[in-house]
C-alpha positions in Angstrom: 67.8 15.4 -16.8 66.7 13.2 -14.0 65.0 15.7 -11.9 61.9 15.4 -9.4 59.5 17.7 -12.1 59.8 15.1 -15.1 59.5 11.4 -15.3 60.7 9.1 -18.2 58.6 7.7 -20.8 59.3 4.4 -19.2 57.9 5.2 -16.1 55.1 6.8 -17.5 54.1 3.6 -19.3 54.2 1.5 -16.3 52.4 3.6 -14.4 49.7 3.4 -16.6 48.3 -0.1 -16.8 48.6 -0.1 -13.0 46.2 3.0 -13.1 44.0 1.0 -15.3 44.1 -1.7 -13.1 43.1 0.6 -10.2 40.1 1.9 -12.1 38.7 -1.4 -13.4 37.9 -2.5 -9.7 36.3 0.7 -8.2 33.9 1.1 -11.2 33.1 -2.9 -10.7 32.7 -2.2 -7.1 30.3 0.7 -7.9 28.1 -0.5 -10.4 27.6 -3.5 -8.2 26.6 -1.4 -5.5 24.4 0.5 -7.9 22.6 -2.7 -9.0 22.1 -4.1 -5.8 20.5 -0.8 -4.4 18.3 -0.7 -7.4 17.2 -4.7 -6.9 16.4 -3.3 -3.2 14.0 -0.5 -4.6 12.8 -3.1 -6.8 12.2 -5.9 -3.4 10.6 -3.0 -1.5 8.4 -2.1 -3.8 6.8 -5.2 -4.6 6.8 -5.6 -0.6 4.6 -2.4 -0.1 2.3 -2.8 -3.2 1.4 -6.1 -1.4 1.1 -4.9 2.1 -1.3 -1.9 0.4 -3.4 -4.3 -1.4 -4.1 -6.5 1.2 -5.0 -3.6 3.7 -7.3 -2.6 0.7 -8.4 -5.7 0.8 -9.1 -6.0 4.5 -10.9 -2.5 4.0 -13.1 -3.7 1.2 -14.2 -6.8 3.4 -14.6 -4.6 6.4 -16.9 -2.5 4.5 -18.8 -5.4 3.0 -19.7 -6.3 6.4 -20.9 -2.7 7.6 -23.2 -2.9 5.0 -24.3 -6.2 5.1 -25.1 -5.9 9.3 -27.0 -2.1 7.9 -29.1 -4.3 5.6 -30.3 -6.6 7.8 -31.1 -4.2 10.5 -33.2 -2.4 7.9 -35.0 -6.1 7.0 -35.8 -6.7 10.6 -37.2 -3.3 11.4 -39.0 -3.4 8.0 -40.1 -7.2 9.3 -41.2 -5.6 12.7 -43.5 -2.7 11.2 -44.7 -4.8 8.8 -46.2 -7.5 12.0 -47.2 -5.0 14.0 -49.4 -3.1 11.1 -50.5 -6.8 10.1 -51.6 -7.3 13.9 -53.5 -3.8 14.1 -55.1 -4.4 10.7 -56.1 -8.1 12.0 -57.5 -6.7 15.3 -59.6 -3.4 13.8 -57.5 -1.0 15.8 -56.0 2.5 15.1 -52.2 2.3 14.3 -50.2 4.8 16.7 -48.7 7.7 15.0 -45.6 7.3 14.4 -44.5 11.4 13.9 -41.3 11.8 16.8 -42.0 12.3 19.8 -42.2 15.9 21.0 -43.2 17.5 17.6 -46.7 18.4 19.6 
C-alpha cells in the first residue's frame, strides 16, 4: 500500500544515515563556534586584566610622586623655620609669633 502516509522500510533506512550525516556537521559547526567564543572571553580577559594593572600601576607611581613633592615641601619649610629661628637666636632678638593672622 504505496500511499503518501507510509514509507517503506527501505526508504526509511536511507533516509537515515543521510540525517546523520546532516547532524554531524551542524554540531561540528557549533561546538567550533562555541570554542572560539570561549578562546575570545579568554583573549579579552587577559587583555583587560593587563590594561587594569597597568593603570594601577600608573596610579601607584602617580601617587608616589604626590607624596614624594608633599615631603619635600615639608623639608624645606621645616629647613626655612629652622634658619630663620637659628638667625633670631644668633642675633638676640624676639621670634615673631607665629599664631594666624587675625586671631587678635
Amino acid at each position: 500500500m504505496p500511499n503518501g502516509d507510509h514509507i517503506s522500510e527501505e526508504e526509511y533506512n536511507r533516509s537515515q544515515p543521510a540525517r546523520q550525516k546532516m547532524s554531524v556537521p551542524r554540531f561540528v559547526i557549533i561546538m567550533l563556534i562555541v570554542v572560539i567564543a570561549l578562546y575570545s572571553l579568554v583573549v579579552l580577559t587577559i587583555f583587560i586584566r593587563t590594561g587594569i594593572g597597568e593603570a594601577r600601576n600608573a596610579t601607584q607611581r602617580e601617587n608616589i610622586k604626590q607624596n614624594l613633592k608633599q615631603i619635600g615641601i615639608a623639608l624645606q619649610n621645616y629647613h626655612a623655620q629652622e634658619a630663620e629661628q637659628k638667625q633670631h637666636i644668633q642675633s638676640n632678638e624676639p621670634l615673631q609669633d607665629q599664631s594666624a593672622p587675625g586671631s587678635d
